[in-house]
C-alpha positions as CSV (number, residue, x, y, z in Angstrom):
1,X,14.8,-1.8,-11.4
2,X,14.0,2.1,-12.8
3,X,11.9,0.6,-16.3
4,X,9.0,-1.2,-16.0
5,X,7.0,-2.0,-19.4
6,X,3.2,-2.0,-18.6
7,X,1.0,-3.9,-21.5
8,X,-2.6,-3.4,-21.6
9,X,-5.2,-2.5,-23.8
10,X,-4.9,1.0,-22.9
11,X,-5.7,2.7,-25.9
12,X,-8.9,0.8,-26.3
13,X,-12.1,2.9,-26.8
14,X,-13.5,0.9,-24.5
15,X,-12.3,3.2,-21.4
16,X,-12.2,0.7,-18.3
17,X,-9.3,-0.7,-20.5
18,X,-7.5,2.3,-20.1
19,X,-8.7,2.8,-16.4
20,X,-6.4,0.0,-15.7
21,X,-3.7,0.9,-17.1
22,X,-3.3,4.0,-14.9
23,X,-4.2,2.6,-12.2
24,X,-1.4,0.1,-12.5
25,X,0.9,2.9,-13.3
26,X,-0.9,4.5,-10.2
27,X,0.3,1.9,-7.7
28,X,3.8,1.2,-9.5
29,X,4.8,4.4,-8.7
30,X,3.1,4.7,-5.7
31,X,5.6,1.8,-4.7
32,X,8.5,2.9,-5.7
33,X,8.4,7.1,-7.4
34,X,11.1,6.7,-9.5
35,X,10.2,4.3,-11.9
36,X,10.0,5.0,-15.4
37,X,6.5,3.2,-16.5
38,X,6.5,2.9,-20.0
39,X,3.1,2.1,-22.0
40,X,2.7,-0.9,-24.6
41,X,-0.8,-1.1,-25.8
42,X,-1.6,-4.7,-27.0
43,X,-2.3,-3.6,-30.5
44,X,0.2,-1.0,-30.7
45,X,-2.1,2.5,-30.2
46,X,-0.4,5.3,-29.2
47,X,-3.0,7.7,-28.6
48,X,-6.9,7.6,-27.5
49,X,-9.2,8.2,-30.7
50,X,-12.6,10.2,-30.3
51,X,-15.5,7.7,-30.5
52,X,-18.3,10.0,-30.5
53,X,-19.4,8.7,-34.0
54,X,-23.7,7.1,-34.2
55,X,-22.2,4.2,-36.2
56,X,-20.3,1.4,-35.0
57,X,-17.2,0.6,-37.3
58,X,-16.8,-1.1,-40.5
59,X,-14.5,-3.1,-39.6
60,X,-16.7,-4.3,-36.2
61,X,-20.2,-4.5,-38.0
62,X,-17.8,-7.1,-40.2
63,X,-17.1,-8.8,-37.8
64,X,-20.2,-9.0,-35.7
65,X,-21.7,-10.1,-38.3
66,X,-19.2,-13.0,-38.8
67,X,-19.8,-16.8,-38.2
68,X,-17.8,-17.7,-34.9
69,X,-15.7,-20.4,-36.9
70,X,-14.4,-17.8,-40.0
71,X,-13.7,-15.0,-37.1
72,X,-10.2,-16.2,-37.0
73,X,-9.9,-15.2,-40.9
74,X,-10.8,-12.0,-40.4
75,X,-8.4,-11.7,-37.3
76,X,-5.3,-12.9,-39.3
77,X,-5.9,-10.7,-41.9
78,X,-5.8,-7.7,-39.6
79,X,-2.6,-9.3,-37.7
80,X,-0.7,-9.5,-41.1
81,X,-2.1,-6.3,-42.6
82,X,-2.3,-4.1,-40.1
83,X,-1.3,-4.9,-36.1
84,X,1.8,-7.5,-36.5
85,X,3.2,-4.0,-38.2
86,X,2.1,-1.3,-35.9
87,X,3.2,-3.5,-32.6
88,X,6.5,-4.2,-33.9
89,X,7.3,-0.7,-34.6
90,X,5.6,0.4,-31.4
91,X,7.9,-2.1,-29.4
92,X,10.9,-0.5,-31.3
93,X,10.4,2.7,-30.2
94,X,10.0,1.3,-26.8
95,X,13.1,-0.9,-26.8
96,X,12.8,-4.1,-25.0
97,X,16.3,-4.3,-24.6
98,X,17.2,-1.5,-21.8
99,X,13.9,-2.6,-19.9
100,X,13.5,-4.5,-16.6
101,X,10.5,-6.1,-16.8
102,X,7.3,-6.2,-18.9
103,X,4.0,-6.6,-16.8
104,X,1.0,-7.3,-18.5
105,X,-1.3,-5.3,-16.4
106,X,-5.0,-6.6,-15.7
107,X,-7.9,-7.1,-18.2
108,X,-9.5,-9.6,-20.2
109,X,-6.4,-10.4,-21.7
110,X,-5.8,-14.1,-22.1
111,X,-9.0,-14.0,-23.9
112,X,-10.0,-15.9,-27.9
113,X,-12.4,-13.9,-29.4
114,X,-11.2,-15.0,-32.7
115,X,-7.4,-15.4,-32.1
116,X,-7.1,-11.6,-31.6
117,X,-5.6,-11.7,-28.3
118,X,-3.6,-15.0,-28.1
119,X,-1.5,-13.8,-31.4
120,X,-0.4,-10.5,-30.5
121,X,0.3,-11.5,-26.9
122,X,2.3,-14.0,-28.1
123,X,3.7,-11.8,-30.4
124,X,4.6,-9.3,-27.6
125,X,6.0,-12.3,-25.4
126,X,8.7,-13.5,-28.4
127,X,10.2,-10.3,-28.7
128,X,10.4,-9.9,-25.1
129,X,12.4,-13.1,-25.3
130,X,15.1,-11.6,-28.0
131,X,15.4,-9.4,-25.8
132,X,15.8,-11.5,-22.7
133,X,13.4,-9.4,-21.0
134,X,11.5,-11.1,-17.6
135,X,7.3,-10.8,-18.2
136,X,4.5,-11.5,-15.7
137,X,0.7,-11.3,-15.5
138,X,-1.0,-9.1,-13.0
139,X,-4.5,-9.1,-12.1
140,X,-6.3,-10.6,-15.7
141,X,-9.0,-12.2,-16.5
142,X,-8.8,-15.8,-18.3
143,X,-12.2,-16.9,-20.6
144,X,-13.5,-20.1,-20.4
145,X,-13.2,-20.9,-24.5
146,X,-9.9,-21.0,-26.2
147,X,-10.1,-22.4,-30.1
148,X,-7.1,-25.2,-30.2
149,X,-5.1,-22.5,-32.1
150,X,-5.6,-19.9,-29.5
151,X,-4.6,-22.6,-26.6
152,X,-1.6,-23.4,-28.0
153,X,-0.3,-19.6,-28.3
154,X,-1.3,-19.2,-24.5
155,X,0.4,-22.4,-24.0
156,X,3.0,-21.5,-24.9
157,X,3.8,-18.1,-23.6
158,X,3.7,-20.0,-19.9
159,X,6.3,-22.3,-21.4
160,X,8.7,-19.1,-21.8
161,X,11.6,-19.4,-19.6
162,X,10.9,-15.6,-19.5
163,X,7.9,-16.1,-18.0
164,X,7.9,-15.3,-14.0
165,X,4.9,-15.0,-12.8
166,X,1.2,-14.5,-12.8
167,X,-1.9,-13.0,-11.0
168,X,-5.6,-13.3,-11.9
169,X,-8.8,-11.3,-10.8
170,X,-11.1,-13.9,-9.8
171,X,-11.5,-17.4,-9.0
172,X,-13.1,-18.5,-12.1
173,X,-10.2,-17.1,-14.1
174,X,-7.7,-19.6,-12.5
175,X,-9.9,-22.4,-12.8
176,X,-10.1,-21.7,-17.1
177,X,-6.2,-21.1,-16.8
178,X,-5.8,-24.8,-15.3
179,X,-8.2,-26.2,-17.5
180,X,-6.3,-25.1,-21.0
181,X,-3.0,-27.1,-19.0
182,X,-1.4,-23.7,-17.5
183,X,0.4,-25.7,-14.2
184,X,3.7,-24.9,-14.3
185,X,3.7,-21.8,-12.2
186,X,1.8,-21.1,-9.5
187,X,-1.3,-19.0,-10.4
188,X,-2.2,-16.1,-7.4
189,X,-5.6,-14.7,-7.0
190,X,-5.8,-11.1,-7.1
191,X,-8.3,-8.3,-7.5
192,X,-8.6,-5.5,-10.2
193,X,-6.6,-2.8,-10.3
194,X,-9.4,-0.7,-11.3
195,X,-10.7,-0.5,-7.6
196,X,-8.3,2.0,-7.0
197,X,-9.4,4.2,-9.8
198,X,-10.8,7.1,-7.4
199,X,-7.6,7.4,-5.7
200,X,-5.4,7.4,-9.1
201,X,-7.6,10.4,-11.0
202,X,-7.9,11.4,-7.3
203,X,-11.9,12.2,-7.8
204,X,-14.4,11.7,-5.4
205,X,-18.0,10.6,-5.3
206,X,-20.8,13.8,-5.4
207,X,-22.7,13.6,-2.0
208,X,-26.6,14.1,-2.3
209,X,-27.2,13.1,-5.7
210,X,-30.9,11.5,-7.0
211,X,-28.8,10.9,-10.3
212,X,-29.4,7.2,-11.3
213,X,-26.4,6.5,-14.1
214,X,-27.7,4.0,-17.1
215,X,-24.8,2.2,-18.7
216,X,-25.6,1.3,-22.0
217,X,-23.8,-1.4,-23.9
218,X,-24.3,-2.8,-27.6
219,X,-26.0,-6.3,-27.1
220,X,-24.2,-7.5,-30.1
221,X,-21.1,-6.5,-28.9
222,X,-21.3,-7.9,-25.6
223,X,-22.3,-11.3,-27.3
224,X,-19.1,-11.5,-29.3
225,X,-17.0,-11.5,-26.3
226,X,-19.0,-13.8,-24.1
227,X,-20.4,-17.4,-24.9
228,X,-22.9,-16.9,-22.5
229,X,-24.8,-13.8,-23.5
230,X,-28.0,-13.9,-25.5
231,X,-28.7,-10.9,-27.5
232,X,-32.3,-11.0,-26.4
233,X,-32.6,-7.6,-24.8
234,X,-34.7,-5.0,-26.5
235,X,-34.5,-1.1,-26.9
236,X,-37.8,-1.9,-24.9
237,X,-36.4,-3.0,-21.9
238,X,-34.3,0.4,-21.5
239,X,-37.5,2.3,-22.0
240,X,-39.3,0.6,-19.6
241,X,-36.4,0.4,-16.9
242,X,-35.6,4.4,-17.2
243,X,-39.5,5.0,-17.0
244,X,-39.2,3.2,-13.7
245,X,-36.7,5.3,-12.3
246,X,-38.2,8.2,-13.5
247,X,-41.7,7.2,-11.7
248,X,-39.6,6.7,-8.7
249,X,-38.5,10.2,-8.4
250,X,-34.9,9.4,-10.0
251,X,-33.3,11.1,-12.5
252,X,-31.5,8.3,-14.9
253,X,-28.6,9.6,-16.8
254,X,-27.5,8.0,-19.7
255,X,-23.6,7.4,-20.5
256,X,-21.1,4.6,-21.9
257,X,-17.8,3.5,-21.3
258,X,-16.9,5.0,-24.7
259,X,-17.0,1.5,-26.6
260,X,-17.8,2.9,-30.8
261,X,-20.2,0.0,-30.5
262,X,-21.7,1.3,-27.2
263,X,-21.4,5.0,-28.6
264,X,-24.3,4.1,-31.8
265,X,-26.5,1.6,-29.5
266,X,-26.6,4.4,-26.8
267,X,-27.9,7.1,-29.9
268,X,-30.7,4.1,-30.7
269,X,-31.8,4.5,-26.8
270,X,-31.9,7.7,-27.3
271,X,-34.0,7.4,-30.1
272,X,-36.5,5.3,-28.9
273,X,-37.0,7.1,-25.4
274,X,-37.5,9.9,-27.7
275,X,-40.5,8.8,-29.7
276,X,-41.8,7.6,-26.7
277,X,-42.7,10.1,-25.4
278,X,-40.3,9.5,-22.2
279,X,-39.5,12.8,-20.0
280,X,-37.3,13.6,-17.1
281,X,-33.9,11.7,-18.2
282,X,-30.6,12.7,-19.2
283,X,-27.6,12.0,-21.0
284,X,-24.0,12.4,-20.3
285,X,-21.4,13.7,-22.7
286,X,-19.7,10.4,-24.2
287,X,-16.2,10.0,-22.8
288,X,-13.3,10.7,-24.7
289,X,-10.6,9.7,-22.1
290,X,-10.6,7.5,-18.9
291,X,-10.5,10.5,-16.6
292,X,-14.0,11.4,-18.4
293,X,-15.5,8.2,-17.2
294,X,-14.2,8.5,-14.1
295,X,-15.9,11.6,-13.9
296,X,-19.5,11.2,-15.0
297,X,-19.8,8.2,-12.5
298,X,-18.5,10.1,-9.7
299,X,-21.8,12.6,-9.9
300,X,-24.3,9.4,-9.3
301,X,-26.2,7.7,-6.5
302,X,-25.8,5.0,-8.0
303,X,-25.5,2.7,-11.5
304,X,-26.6,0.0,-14.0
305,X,-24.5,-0.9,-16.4
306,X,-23.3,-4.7,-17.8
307,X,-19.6,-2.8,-17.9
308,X,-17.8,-4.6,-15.8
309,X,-15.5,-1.2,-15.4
310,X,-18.1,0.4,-14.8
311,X,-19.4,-1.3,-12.2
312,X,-15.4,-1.1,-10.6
313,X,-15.0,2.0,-11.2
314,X,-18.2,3.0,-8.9
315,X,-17.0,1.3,-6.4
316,X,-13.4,2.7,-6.4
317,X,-15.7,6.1,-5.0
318,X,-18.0,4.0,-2.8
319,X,-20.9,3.7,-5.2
320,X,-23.8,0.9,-5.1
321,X,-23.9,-0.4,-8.6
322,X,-26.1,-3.1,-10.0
323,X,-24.3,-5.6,-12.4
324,X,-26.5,-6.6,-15.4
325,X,-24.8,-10.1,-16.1
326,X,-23.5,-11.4,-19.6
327,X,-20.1,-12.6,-18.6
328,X,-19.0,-15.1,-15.5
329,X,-16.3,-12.2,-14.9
330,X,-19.1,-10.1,-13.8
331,X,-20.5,-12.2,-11.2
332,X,-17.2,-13.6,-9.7
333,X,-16.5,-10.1,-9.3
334,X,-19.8,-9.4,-7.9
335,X,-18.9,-12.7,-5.6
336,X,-15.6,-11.5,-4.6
337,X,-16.6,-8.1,-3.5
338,X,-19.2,-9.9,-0.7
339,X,-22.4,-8.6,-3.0
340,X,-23.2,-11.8,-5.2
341,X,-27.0,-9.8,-5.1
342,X,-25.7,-7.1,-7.1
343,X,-25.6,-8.7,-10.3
344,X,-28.9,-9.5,-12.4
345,X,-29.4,-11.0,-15.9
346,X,-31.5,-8.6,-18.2
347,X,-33.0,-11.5,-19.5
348,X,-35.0,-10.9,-15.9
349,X,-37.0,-8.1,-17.1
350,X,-37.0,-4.3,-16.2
351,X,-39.5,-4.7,-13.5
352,X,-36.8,-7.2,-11.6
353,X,-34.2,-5.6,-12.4
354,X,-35.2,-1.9,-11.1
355,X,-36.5,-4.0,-7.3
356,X,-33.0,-5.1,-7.0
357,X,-31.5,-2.1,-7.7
358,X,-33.3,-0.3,-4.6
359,X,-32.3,-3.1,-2.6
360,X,-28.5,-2.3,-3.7
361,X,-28.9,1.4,-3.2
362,X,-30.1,0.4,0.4
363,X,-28.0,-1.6,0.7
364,X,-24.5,0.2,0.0
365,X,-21.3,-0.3,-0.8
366,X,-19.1,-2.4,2.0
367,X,-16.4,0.6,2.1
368,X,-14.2,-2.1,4.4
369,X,-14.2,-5.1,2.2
370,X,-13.4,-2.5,-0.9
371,X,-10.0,-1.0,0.9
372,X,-9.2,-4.7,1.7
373,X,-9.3,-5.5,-2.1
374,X,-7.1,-2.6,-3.0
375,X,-4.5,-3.0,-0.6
376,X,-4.9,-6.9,-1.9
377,X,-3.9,-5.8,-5.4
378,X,-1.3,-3.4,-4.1
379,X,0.3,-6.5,-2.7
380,X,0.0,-8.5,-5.7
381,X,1.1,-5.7,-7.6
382,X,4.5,-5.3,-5.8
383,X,5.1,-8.6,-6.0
384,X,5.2,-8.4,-9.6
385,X,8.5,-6.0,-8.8
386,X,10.0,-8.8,-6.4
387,X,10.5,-11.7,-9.0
């Protein structure tokens, strides 16, 4: 086995997507040095794309601003204009045929959100059958809500006699996976990849550091991938929860994960600590590339941040972070790392949320129960290799 095919959302401008995916290529060869890891990004990217921009997309304020039930619409249109054509002549240029295995390697993947993930990996997984080429799942995420459209394209990718195996990252993943009917193969519990993040860019964590990391995220972009998230936070709450850190002798540092959507909301916090009058916080450089992430989080004591990869990736370099809740997969994770305390709605206010978060940086990371997750994945990983 020399050519392994490794799909993700790699080329996603939301970073922790691409985080993954090295860290899967990471431990791939890290098991076995001479393999040839090929990259197939789920909507057929081939390159990262600067997202510095103050303005989300056209194409997402569209769909943002979408009813739920015509999302699909919009989605199909894309797939038939745009993304069936790209991913087909990325897969090409990859050849299925002279490869050993495709792995679909961690993230929300078997996700709705409008059809947009179920058709192109089902897509992915049909032309990995004409090419009579094995595919797993390692480490994903599952959501809770599949449209009857979207279940059936899942459902049917498990039916695949190509289909060999799969891995999820939580607990509540495989319980949504057995509740669309997925009980044909036996579904492992894993951890994220993304916990070994540190050791794959090799950085390490700054030592010393009264640098307090604020992760912003675009409410209304977090709402269109969660059922559960209310949109109720205000620029308000991020004035007052950076003034508290500031009174408290911190330094809060503003960044993102790189999300376009993030990227504009992040300029509006700007804004507003601006013409408040607010002093004494700074802001990071948005990242262009994952390594860049990795980097700015490296230099803090600690972090907020509703980024779920943001929150991993702290904790790949031994940082406390405090979770602000707006998906399940944030507090299984949360669960599964022994600190269920270290995730917090915002809905709570800033004044709750900035108490818990010097009861995490007292607190601390549990640097045993972290290497146990990571040689868990590693395991899980490997196994991937093995069937």
């Amino acid at each position: 086995m020399n050519k392994i095919i490794v799909c993700t959302a790699k080329y996603s401008d939301n970073l922790g997507d691409g985080v993954i995916s090295d860290c899967v290529e990471f431990l791939l060869k890290s098991l076995k040095s001479d393999l040839d890891v090929v990259h197939l990004d789920i909507s057929g990217r081939t390159e990262y794309h600067s997202s510095i921009q103050q303005k989300s997309s056209i194409s997402k304020v569209i769909f943002h601003a979408t009813p739920n039930v015509l999302k699909p619409v919009i989605t199909y249109a894309g797939w038939y204009f745009k993304f069936k054509k790209r991913l087909e002549h990325r897969i090409n240029e990859i050849d299925f045929s002279n490869a050993d295995r495709l792995i679909f390697g961690g993230g929300q993947l078997l996700s709705d959100v409008g059809l947009n993930f179920p058709l192109k990996l089902s897509y992915i997984c049909e032309m990995a059958e004409e090419s009579n080429l094995n595919f797993s799942f390692n480490s994903v995420g599952v959501a809770k809500h599949f449209s009857r459209k979207g279940k059936a394209l899942i459902t049917g990718i498990f039916d695949s006699k190509n289909m060999k195996m799969i891995s999820v990252r939580d607990s509540d993943s495989k319980a949504h996976l057995q509740n669309i009917g997925i009980n044909q193969h036996e579904i492992l519990n894993a951890v994220d990849t993304g916990l070994w993040a540190g050791d794959a860019y090799q950085v390490n964590k700054i030592e010393n550091t009264n640098l307090i990391g604020v992760g912003i995220s675009n409410p209304k972009e977090l709402q269109a991938h969660s059922d559960d998230y209310d949109t109720s936070i205000s620029l308000n709450f991020w004035v007052d929860l950076i003034s508290k850190y500031i009174k408290s002798g911190f330094t809060p540092v503003l960044f993102t994960n790189g999300s376009s959507d993030d990227n504009a909301f992040f300029y509006e916090v700007i804004e507003k600590l601006e013409s408040s009058n607010i002093q004494g916080f700074k802001t990071e450089d948005l990242p262009l590339v994952p390594k860049d992430l990795i980097h700015i989080i490296s230099q803090f004591n600690s972090i907020v941040s509703h980024r779920l990869h943001a929150n991993i990736v702290a904790h790949s370099m031994y940082i406390p972070s405090l979770a602000l809740s707006w998906d399940k997969k944030v507090q299984s994770y949360c669960n599964l790392i022994g600190r269920s305390d270290w995730c917090i709605s915002d809905s709570e206010g800033a004044e709750n949320v900035f108490e818990r978060h010097l009861q995490v940086i007292n607190q601390g990371v549990g640097v045993s129960i972290i290497e146990e997750l990571k040689e868990k994945s590693k395991t899980y990983l490997k196994k991937q290799l093995e069937y």
